[in-house]
Structures are given as C-alpha cells and as structure tokens.
GUZABA-672185 format. One line per 2 residues: their letters; for each residue z, y, x of C-alpha. Coordinates in steps of 0.001 Angstrom, whole numbers, plus 500000, padded with zeros to 6 digits. Each point is the difference from the previous one (the first is absolute). Layout:
<drenpas>
A) Z Y X  ...
</drenpas>
This chain:
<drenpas>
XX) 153990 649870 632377  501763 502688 498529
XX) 503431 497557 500303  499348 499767 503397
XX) 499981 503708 500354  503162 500123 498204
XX) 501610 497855 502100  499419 501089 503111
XX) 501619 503413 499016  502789 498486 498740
XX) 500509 498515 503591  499409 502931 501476
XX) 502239 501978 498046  502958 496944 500503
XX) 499299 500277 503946  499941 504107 499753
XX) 503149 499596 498331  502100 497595 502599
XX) 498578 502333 502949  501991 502953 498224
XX) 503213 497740 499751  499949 499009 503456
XX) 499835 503613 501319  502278 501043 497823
XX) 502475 497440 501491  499154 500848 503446
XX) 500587 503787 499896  503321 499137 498086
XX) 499734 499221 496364  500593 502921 498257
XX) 497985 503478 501524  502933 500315 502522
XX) 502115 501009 497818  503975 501223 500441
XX) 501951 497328 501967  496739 497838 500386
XX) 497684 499782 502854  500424 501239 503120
XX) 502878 502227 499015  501977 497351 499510
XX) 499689 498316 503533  500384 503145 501821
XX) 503484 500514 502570  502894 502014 499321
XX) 499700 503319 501623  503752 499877 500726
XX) 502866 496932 500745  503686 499680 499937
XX) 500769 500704 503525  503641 499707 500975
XX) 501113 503134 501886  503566 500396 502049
XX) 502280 501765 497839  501997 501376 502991
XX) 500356 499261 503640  499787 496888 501139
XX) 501470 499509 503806  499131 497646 502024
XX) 501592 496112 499513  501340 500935 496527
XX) 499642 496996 497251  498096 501983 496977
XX) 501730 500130 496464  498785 501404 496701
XX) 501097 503519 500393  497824 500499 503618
XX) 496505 499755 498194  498466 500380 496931
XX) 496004 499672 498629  497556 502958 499466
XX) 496347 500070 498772  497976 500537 502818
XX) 496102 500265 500695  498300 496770 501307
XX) 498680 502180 502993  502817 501200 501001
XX) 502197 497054 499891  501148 498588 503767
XX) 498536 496281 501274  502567 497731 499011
XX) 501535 502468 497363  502494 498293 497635
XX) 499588 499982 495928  502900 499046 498628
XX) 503884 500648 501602  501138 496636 499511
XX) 498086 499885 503204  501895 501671 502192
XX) 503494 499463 498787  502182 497758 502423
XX) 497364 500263 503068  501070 501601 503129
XX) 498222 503127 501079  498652 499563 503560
XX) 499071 503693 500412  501678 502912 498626
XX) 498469 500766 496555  500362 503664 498657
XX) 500319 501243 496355  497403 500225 497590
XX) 497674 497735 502889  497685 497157 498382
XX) 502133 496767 501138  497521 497148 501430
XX) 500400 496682 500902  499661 501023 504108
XX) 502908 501510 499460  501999 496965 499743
XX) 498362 498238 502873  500303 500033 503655
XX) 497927 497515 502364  501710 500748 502918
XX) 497213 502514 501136  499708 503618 500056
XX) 498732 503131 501100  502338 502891 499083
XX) 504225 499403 501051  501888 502810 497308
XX) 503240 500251 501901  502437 502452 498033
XX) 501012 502958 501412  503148 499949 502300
XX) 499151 496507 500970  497797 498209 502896
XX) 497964 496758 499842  500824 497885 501833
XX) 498030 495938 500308  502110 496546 500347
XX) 498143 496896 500856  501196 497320 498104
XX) 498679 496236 498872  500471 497340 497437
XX) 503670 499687 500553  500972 503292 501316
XX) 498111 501832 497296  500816 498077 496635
XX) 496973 497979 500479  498024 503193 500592
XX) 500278 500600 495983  501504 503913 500825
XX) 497512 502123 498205  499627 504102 500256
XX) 503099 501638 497652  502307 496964 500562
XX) 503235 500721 501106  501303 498235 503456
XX) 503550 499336 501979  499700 499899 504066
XX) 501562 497036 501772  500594 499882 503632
XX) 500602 497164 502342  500766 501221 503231
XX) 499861 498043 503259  501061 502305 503046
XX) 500035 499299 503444  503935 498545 501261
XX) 502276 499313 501635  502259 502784 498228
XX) 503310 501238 501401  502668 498723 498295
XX) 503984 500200 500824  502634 496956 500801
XX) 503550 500093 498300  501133 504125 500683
XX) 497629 500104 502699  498574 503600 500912
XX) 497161 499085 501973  496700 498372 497688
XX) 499059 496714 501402  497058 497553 499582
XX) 501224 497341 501822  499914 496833 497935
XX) 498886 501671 497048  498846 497898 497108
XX) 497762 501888 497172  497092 499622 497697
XX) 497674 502989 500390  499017 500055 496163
XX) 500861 502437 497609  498684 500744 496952
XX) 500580 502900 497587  498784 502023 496727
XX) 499110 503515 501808  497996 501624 497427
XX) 500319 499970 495602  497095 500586 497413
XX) 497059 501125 502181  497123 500215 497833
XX) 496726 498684 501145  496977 502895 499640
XX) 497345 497415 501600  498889 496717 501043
XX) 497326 498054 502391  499087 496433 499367
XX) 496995 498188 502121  497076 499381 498050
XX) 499698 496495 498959  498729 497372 502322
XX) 496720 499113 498799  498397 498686 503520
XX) 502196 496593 499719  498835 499334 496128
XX) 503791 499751 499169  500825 501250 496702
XX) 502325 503099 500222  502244 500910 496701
XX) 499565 503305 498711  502301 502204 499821
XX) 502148 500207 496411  498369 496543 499782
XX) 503572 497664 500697  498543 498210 502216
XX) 501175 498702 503185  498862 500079 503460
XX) 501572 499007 502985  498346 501172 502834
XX) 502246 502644 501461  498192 502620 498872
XX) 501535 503916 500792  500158 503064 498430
XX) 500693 503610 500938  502323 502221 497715
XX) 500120 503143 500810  503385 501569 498491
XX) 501233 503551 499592  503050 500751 501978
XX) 501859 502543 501274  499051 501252 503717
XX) 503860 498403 500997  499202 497000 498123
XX) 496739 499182 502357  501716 500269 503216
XX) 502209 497503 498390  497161 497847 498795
XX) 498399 500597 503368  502681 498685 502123
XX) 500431 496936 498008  496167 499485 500402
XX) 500622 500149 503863  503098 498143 500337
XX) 500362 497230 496706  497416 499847 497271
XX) 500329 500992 496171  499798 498773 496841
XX) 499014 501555 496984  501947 498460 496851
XX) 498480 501224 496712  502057 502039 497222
XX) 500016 500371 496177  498351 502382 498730
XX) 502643 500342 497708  502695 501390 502434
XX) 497484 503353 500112  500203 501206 496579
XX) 502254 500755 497583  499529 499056 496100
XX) 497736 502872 499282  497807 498411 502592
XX) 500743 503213 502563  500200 499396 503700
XX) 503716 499587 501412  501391 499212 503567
XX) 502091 497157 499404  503290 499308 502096
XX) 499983 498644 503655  501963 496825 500208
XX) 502276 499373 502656  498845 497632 502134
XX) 502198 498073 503641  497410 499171 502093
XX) 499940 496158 501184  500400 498694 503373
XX) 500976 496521 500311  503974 500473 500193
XX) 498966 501911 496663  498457 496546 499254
XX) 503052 497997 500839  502766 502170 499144
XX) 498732 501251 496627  497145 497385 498684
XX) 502014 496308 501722  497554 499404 502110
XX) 500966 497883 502734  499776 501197 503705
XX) 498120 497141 502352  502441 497579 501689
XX) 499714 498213 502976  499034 496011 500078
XX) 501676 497969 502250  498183 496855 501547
XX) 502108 497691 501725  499066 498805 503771
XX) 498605 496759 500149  503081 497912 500922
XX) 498976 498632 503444  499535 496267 500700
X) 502565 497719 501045
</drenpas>
C-alpha cells in the first residue's frame, strides 16, 4: 500500500514538473530575459529612408549625389517611401522633387492621369491630341522632354510667277499641298491623359511600364509647357495640319553634374516634295502612256 502511495507522488511530481517546462517555453524560455521574448520580435522605431539631397526638377535621371538615406520614424515615413538609394538612382522623376523630401516610388510613375497641371512660371499649358503613331505609341510620360512636328496642308491654288513675269498666276499650276516642318525644340511635357482601360470587351489591356503591346489606336493627351508665342503656333497647326510629338533624351537636358541645361536648336529646312526630290532623290510622278488600240483592218 504504502508503494502505491509512493508512486502516485512520484507521478504527480513528474507531471507537475513537465507543466512548468511547457510554460516556461510558451512565455519564452528564459523569464523574458534581454534579447529574448517579446523584445526581440518587436519593430524598429526608425528605417533608412532615402531623402533628396538637393533639388530634384522635373524629368531629371537621379544620380548618387541627388539623395542620400536618413533614420526616420516609422510614423512619419511617406506610403511608398524608399529604404535604400540604390532605389532611386537612374529612374526618371515624374514630378519635381525638392531637397531634403522623402523620395517614393509615385514619384517615378505617371499613369497618364492627374489632378494638379504644375506649369512653371513664364510658361502656359497648352494640350496636343496625339495617338499610337503620332505620340510615340502614347509612351510620353509627365517630365519627358518633346520636339513639335508639323505637317501642313493649306488650302491652294497659290500664286506663283512664269519666266520674269510680274503678275502671280495660277493658271496650270501643278503643286502638292504638303509640307512638313520641325516648328518647336525640347518642350517638356508637365502632364498626361490616357483612357482608362477597356474592361467592358474582356480584352486584356497592357499596363503601363509593362512592354507590352497593344494595337488598338489608343490616344493620349500631353499637355506641354510653352511659351504664349509658341501656342498660337501649335494652335494654328492644330487648325490647319496636325502634329506630332517625337520624344527626346533626357540626356540633351542636363549637363554632367546632372543640372538642367537648354540644349542647342538644330537647324532644320522644312520638306515639301521638291525638298523631297531635289534634296532626298525622290522621283517626281511621270506620266504613262497607253497606246490606242490600233483599229481593224
């Protein structure tokens, strides 16, 4: 009887025993000590935050020297906030970005929709429809940097003068009405529209960034900063031709320290077709002559 007693306690004591070790295991081992427990799973109060070291315009490339990486407070750290600067160096900046601002990744992307224009001072805003092929495949994006092209088609006949004749003719006059010229250098683009994509049909529509490629004629507004002379130009084109928007490097607007520059206007002639044929060989239309059907004998 009495080793009956004595084992039971022993059990007792073995069970007492495992119920200490498994709540020592669940509230963490060892009393909570330094670096064990719930210390040791709780956040950082602060990340690496990369900050912009100066000024950042608008359509600048970022290098090293325009940002560098600060301790900041979780709370106060902006959505999309970027940790470390290998981040941002190389990207485009798609909104003007100013010093010691925390850089995000929104501000390297435009989706062809907003709701603010910032049009610098001294300049006007000015929108140009344009589509897949009059727009580089509607790939211009807010801070890129743009040439105007021009084809104009005006109404003829236009006079024109015979030999040392004083008085203009049009009689007989033979003429293509095209022309097509370069009328405005490095306009920078401060906004773009794009249509939502087309959901209703169930087609697939690629994002944008994504490198895909869809051909369904789809347009875009750019709005560009100009010069109040350079939109009356822009607007009579619009009336009497149409425009096309050829994109730029990015590269032609800074200089090595990354610093905005206004690079040289090249010269450009203008083409109408004797342009075409006198300058580029191509050759004018000739006439085709069909013989008469030689009558019967």
């Amino acid at each position: 009887m009495k080793r009956t007693n004595r084992l039971i306690l022993l059990i007792g004591v073995f069970l007492a025993a495992l119920v200490f070790v498994v709540v020592v295991v669940l509230l963490g081992g060892d009393g909570g000590g330094p670096g064990s427990g719930s210390a040791a799973s709780a956040p950082p109060a602060e990340l690496d935050t990369v900050v912009a070291a100066r000024d950042i315009p608008l359509g600048v490339t970022v290098t090293a020297a325009m940002v560098t990486s600060q301790k900041i407070p979780v709370p106060d750290r902006e959505e999309g906030a970027l940790g470390n600067v290998t981040q941002a160096i190389g990207k485009v900046a798609r909104q003007t970005i100013t010093k010691g601002q925390q850089v995000t990744s929104f501000q390297f992307t435009d989706l062809g929709s907003t709701a603010r224009v910032e049009v610098p001072a001294g300049y006007t805003g000015i929108a140009v429809q344009v589509d897949q092929v009059s727009g580089v495949g509607t790939l211009i994006k807010t801070g890129d940097f743009v040439d105007v092209v021009a084809q104009i088609s005006p109404s003829f006949p236009l006079n024109y003068f015979v030999g040392d004749a004083t008085t203009p003719t049009v009689d007989g006059a033979k003429f293509d009405p095209t022309s097509v010229k370069v009328l405005i250098q490095g306009v920078q683009v401060i906004a773009t529209l794009l249509p939502p994509p087309a959901t209703e049909t169930g087609a697939a529509t690629p994002a944008p960034d994504s490198g895909g490629t869809a051909l369904n004629g789809r347009q875009e507004i750019v709005i560009l900063a100009v010069t109040p002379q350079q939109a009356e130009v822009i607007k009579f084109s619009q009336l009497d031709g149409n425009i096309t928007l050829t994109l730029r490097s990015p590269k032609d607007f800074v200089d090595a320290s990354g610093n905005p520059i206004v690079p040289e206007t090249v010269t450009t002639t203008g083409v109408v077709l004797k342009t075409m044929i006198d300058d580029w060989g191509v050759l004018p239309p000739l006439p085709i002559i069909i013989p008469a059907p030689t009558p019967l004998p």
